[in-house]
C-alpha beads as a LAMMPS data file, in Angstrom:
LAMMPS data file: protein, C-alpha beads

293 atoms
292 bonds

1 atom types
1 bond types

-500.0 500.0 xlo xhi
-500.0 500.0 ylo yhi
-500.0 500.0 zlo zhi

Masses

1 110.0

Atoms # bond

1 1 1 -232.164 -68.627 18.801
2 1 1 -228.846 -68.851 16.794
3 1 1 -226.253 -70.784 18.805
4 1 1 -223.806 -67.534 19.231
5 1 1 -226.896 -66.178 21.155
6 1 1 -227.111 -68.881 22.715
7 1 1 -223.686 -69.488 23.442
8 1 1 -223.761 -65.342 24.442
9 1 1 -226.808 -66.268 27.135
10 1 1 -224.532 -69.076 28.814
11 1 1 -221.557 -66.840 29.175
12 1 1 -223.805 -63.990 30.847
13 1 1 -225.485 -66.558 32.891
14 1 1 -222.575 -68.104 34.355
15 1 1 -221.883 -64.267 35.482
16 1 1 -217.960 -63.659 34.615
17 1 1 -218.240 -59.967 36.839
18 1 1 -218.540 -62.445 39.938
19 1 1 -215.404 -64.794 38.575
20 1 1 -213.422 -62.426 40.988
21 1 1 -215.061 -63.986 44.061
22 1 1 -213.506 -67.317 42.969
23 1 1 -209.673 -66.256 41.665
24 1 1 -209.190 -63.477 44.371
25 1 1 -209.190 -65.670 47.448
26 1 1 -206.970 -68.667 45.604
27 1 1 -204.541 -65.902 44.303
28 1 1 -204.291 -64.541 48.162
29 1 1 -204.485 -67.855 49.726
30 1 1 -201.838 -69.129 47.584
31 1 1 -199.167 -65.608 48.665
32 1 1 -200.027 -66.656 52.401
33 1 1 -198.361 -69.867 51.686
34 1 1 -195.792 -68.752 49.489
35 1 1 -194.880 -66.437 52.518
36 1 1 -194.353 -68.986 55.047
37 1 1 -192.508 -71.216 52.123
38 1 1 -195.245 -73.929 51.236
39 1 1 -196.105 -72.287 47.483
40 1 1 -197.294 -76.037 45.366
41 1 1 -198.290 -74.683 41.992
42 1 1 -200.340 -77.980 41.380
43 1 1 -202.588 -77.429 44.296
44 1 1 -203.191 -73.964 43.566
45 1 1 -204.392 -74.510 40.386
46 1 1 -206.786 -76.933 41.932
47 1 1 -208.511 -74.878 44.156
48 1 1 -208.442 -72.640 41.338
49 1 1 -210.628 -75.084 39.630
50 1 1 -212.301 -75.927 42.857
51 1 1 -213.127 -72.132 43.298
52 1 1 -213.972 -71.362 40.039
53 1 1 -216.416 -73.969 39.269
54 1 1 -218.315 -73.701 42.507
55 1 1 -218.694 -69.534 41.543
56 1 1 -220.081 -70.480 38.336
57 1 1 -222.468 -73.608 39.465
58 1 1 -223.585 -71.227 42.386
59 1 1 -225.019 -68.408 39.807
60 1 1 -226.358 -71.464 37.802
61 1 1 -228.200 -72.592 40.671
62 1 1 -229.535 -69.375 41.175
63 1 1 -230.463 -68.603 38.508
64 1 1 -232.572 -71.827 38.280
65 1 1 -233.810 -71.281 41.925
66 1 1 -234.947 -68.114 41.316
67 1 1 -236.450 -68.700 37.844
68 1 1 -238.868 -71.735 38.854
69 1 1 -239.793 -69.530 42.223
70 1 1 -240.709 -66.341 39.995
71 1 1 -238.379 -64.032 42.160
72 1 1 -236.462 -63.356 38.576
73 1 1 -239.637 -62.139 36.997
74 1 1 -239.390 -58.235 37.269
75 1 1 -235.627 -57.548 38.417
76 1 1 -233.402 -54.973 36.908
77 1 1 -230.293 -56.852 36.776
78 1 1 -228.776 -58.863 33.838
79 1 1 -231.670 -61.057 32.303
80 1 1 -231.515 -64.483 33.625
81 1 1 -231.133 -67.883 32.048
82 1 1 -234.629 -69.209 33.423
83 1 1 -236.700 -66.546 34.329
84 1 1 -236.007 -64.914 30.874
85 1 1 -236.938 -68.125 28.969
86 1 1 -233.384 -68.279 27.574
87 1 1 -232.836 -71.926 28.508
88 1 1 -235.124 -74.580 30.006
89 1 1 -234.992 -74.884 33.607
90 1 1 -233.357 -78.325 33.902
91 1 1 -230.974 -77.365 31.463
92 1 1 -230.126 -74.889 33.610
93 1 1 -230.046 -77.282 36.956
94 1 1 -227.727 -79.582 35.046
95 1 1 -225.144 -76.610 34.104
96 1 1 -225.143 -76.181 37.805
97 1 1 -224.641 -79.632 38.714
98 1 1 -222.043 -80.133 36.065
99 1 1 -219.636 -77.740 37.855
100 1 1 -220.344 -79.113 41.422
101 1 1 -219.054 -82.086 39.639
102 1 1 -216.272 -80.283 38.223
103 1 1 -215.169 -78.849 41.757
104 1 1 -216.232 -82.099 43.829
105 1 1 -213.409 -84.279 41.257
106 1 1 -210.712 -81.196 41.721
107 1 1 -211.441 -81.014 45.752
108 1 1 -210.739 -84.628 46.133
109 1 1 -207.707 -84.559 44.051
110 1 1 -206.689 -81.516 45.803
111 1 1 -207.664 -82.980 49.363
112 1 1 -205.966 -86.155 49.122
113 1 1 -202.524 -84.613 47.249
114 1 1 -202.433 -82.687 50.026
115 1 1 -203.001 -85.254 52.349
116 1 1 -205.648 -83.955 53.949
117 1 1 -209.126 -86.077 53.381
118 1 1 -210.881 -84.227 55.690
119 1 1 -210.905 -81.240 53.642
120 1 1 -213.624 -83.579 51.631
121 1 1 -216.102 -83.016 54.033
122 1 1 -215.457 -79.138 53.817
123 1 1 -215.868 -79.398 49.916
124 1 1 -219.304 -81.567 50.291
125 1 1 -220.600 -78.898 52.933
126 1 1 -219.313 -75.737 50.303
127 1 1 -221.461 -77.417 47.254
128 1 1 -224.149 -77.937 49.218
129 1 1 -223.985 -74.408 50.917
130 1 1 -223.923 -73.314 46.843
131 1 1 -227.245 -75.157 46.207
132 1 1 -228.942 -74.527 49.023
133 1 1 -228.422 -70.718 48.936
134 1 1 -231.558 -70.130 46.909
135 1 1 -232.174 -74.119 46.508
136 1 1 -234.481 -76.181 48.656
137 1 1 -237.623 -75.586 50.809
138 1 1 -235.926 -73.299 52.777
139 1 1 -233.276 -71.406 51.144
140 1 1 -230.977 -69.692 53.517
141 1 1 -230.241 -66.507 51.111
142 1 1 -234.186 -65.666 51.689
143 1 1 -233.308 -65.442 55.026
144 1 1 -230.567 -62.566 55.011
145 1 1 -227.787 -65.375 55.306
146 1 1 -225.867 -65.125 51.968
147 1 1 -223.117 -62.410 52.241
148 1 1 -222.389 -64.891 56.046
149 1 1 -222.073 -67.159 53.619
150 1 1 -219.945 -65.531 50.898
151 1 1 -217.639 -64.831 53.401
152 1 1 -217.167 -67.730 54.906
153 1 1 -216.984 -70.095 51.831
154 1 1 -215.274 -67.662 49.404
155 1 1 -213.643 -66.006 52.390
156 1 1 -212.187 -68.108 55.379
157 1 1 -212.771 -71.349 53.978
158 1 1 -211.075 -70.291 50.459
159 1 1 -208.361 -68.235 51.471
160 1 1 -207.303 -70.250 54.444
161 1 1 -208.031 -74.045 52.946
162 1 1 -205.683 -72.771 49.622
163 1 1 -202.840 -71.772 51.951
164 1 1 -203.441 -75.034 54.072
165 1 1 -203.330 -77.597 51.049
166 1 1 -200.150 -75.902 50.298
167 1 1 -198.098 -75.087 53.072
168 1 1 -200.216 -77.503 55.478
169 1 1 -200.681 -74.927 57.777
170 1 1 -202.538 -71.204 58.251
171 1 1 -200.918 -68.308 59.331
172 1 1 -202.027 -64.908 60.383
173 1 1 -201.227 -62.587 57.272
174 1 1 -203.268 -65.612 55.633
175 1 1 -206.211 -65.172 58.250
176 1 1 -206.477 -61.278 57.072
177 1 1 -206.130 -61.885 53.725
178 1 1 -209.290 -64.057 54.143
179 1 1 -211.156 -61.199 56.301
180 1 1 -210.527 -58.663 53.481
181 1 1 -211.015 -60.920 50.569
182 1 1 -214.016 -62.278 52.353
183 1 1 -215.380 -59.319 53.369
184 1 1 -215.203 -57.819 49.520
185 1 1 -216.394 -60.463 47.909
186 1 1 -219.759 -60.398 50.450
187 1 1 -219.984 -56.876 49.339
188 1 1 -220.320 -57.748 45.967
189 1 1 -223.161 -59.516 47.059
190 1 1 -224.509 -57.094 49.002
191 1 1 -224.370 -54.415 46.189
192 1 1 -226.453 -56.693 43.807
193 1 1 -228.745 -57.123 46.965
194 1 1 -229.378 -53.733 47.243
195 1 1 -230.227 -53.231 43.896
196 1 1 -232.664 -55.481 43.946
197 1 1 -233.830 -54.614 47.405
198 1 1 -238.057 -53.821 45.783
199 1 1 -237.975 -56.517 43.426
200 1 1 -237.278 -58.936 46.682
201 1 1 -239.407 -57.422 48.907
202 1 1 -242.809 -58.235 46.885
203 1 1 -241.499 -61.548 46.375
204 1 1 -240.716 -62.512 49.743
205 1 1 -236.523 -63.005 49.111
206 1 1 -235.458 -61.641 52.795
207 1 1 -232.311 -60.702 51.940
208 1 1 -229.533 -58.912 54.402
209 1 1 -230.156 -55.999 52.276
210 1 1 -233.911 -56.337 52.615
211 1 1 -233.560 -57.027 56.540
212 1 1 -231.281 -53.764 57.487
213 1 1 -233.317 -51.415 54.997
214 1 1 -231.445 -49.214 52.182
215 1 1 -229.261 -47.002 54.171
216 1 1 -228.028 -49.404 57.259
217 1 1 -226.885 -51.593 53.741
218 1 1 -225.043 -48.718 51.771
219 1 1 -222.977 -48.398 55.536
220 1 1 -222.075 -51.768 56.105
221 1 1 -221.266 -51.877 52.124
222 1 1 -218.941 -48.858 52.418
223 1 1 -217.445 -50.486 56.057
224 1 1 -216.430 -53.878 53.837
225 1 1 -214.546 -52.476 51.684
226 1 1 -213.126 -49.742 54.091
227 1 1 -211.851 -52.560 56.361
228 1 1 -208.657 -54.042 53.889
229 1 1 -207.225 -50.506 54.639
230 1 1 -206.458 -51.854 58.284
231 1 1 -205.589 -55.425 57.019
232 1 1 -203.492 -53.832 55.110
233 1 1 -201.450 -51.701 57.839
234 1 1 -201.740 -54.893 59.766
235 1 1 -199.824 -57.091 57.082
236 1 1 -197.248 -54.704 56.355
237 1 1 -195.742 -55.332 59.832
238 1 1 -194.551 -58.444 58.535
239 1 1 -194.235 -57.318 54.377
240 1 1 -193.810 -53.676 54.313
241 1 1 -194.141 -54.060 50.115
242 1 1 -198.236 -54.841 51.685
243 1 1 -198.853 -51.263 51.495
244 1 1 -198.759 -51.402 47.323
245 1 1 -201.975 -53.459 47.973
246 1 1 -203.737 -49.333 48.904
247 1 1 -203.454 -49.212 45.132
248 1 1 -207.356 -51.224 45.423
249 1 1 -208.376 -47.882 47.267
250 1 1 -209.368 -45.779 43.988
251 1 1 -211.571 -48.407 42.834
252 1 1 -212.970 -49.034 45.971
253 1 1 -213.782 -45.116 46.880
254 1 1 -215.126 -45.080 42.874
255 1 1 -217.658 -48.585 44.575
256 1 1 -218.202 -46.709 47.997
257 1 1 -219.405 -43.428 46.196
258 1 1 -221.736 -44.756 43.410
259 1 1 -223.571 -46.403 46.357
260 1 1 -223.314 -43.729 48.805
261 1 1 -224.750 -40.936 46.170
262 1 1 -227.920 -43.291 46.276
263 1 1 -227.913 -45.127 43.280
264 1 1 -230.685 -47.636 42.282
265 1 1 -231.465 -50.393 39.744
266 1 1 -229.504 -50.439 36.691
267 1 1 -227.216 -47.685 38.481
268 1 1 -225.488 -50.368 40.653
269 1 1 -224.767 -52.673 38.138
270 1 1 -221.391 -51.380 37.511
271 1 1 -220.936 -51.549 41.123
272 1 1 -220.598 -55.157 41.111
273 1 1 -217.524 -55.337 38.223
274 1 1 -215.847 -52.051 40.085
275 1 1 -216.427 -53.885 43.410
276 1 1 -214.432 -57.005 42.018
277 1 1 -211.779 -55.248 40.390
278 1 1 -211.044 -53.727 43.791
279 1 1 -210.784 -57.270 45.982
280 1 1 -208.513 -58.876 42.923
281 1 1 -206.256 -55.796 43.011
282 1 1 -205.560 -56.042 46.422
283 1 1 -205.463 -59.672 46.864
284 1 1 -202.975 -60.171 43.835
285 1 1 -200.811 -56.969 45.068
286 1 1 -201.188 -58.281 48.862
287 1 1 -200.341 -61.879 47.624
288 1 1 -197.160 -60.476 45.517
289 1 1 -196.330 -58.732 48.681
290 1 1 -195.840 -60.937 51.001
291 1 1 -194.913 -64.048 49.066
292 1 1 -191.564 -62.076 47.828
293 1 1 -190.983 -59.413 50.889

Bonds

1 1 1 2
2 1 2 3
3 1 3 4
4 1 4 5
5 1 5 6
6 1 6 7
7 1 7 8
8 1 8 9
9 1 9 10
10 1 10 11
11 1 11 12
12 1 12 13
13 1 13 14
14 1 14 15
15 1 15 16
16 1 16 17
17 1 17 18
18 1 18 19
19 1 19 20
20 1 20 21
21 1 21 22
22 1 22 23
23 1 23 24
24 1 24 25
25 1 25 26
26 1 26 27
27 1 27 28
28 1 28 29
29 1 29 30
30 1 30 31
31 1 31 32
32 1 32 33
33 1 33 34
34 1 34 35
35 1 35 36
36 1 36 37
37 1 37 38
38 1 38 39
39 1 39 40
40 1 40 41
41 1 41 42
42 1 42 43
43 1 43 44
44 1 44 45
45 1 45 46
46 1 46 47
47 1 47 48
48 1 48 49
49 1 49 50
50 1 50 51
51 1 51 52
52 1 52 53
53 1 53 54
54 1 54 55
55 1 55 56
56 1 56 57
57 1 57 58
58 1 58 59
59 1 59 60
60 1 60 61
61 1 61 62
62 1 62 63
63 1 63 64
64 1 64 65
65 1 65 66
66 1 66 67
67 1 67 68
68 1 68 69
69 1 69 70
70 1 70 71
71 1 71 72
72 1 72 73
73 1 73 74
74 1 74 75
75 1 75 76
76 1 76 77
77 1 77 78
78 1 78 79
79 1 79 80
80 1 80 81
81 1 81 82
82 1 82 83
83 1 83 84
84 1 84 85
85 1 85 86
86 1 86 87
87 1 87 88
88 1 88 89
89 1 89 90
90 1 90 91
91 1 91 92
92 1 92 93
93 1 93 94
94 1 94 95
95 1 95 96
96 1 96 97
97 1 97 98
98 1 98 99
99 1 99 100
100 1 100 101
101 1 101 102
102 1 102 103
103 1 103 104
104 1 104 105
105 1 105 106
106 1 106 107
107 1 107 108
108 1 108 109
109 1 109 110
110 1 110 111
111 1 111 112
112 1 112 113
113 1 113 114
114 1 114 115
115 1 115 116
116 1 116 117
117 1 117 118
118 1 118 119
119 1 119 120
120 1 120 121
121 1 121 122
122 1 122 123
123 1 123 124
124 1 124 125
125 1 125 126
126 1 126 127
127 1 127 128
128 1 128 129
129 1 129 130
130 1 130 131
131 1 131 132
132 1 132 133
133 1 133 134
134 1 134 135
135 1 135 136
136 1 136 137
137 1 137 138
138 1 138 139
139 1 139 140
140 1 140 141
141 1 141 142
142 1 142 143
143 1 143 144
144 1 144 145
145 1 145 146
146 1 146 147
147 1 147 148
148 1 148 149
149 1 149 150
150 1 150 151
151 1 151 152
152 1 152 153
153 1 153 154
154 1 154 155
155 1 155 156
156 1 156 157
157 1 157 158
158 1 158 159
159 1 159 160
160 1 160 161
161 1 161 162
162 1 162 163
163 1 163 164
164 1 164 165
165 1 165 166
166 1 166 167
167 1 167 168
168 1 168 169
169 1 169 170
170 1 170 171
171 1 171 172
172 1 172 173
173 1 173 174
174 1 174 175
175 1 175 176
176 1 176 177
177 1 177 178
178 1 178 179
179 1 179 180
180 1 180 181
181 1 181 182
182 1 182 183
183 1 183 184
184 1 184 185
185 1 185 186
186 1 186 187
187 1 187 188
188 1 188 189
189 1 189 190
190 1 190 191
191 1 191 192
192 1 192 193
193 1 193 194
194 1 194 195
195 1 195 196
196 1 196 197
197 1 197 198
198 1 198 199
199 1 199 200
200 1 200 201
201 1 201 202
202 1 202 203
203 1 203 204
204 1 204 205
205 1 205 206
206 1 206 207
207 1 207 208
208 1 208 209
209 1 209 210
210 1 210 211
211 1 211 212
212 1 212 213
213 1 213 214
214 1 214 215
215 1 215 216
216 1 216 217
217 1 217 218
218 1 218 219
219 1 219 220
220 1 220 221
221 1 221 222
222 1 222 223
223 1 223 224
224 1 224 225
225 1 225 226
226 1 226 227
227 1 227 228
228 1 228 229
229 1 229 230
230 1 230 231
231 1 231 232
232 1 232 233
233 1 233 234
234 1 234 235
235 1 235 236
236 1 236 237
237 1 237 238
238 1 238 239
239 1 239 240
240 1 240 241
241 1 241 242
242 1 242 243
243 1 243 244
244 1 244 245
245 1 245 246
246 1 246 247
247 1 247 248
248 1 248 249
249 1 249 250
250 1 250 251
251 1 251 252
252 1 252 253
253 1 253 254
254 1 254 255
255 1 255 256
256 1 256 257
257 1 257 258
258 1 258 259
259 1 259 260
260 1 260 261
261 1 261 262
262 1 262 263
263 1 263 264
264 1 264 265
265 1 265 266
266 1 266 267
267 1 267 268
268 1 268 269
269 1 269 270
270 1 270 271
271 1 271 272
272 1 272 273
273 1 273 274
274 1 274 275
275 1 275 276
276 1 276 277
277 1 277 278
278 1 278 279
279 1 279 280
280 1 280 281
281 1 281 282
282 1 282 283
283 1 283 284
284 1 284 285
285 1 285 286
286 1 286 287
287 1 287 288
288 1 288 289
289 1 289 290
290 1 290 291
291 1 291 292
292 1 292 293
């Protein structure tokens, strides 16, 4: 293998169409506490960090997770790292631990520079939540816990712990930023979950999607990224200039009816990049909003 192959394999592995689910709830996070006047562009560029290298460990943990289990064997997603034989397996465990180390540095920085240690302890419990999604004995993501945990850690804790480190406190536009920015970025992962809703099945990876069946997951899919619409109404009380953030709608409808229309396997792998798009449109438009209206 020639090393711009190689270097090629990497770069898919790490998964750049899921890079939205780190700078989407930073970029909102970081409007909420422009908004109530605490905007530090130092400590938004660390979470950024923080956010971004705990996306990318994440997909290199699961990728290695999945690959030594065998769940990556027959899947019709992008080939992976491990269970395509693209990289050895503890290569791949180190790439993963390498960014934990990465975000673990930039969370203490940020933590302490904001004067707020504690927010350590929130960090350590966010890498560990990363590894232990498909890591361990007992994997929580094989038991239908992973879009709970997207949008908590690259929801609520994101959104809301960028806005505290900044303005050193939360507020309530910031709270439903967090909802709709968490709530898209656990669709995301519930569109790749649907896709591979047979491959999971025979292996024994009890997804959500695999626990509420095909159709109860298209709905809840197509209710997550319906919801911003009322965050949105909700936030333009306070920032009228919110409503620009409807602008995510088009992409969002172009998500909701790909998946609706019953599209499987390779069909939904678009869904994931479209899905994306949609959250960092409105969370930059949302965030632009309300951190100049």
């Amino acid at each position: 293998m020639d090393a711009m192959s190689s270097a090629k394999n990497w770069l898919e592995g790490a998964r750049p169409h899921t890079w939205a689910n780190a700078f989407a709830p930073v970029l909102a996070g970081t409007g909420a506490a422009a908004a109530i006047g605490g905007f530090h562009f130092g400590r938004a560029l660390l979470a950024l960090i923080v956010a971004w290298a705990l996306i990318i460990g994440v997909n290199f943990a699961n990728d290695y997770s999945d690959g030594i289990r065998g769940t990556d064997d027959d899947r019709t997603g992008p080939q992976r790292l491990t269970g395509g034989g693209l990289a050895k397996p503890q290569h791949v465990k180190f790439a993963a631990f390498s960014c934990f180390a990465v975000a673990a540095v930039a969370g203490i920085w940020l933590s302490l520079t904001a004067g707020a240690w504690w927010f350590i302890l929130i960090g350590a419990l966010c890498i560990a939540g990363a590894w232990f999604y498909t890591g361990g004995k007992n994997p929580y993501g094989y038991r239908g816990l992973g879009e709970v945990a997207v949008f908590v850690f690259f929801g609520l804790v994101a959104v809301l712990g960028t806005q505290f480190t900044q303005a050193g406190r939360v507020s309530f536009t910031g709270l439903l930023l967090a909802l709709g920015v968490g709530g898209m970025s656990a669709a995301v992962n519930l569109a790749n979950n649907i896709r591979d809703i047979p491959s999971d099945s025979q292996t024994g990876k009890i997804t959500l999607a695999v626990r509420l069946g095909d159709a109860r997951s298209r709905l809840l899919f197509t209710v997550l990224l319906t919801l911003p619409v009322l965050y949105t109404i909700l936030i333009a009380f306070g920032s009228w200039a919110a409503l620009v953030a409807l602008v995510y709608i088009p992409f969002a409808l172009k998500s909701v009816r790909t998946v609706n229309r019953g599209a499987k396997g390779k069909e939904l792998i678009p869904v994931l990049g479209l899905t994306g798009r949609a959250m960092l449109i409105w969370a930059v438009l949302s965030a632009l909003a309300v951190a100049v209206v």
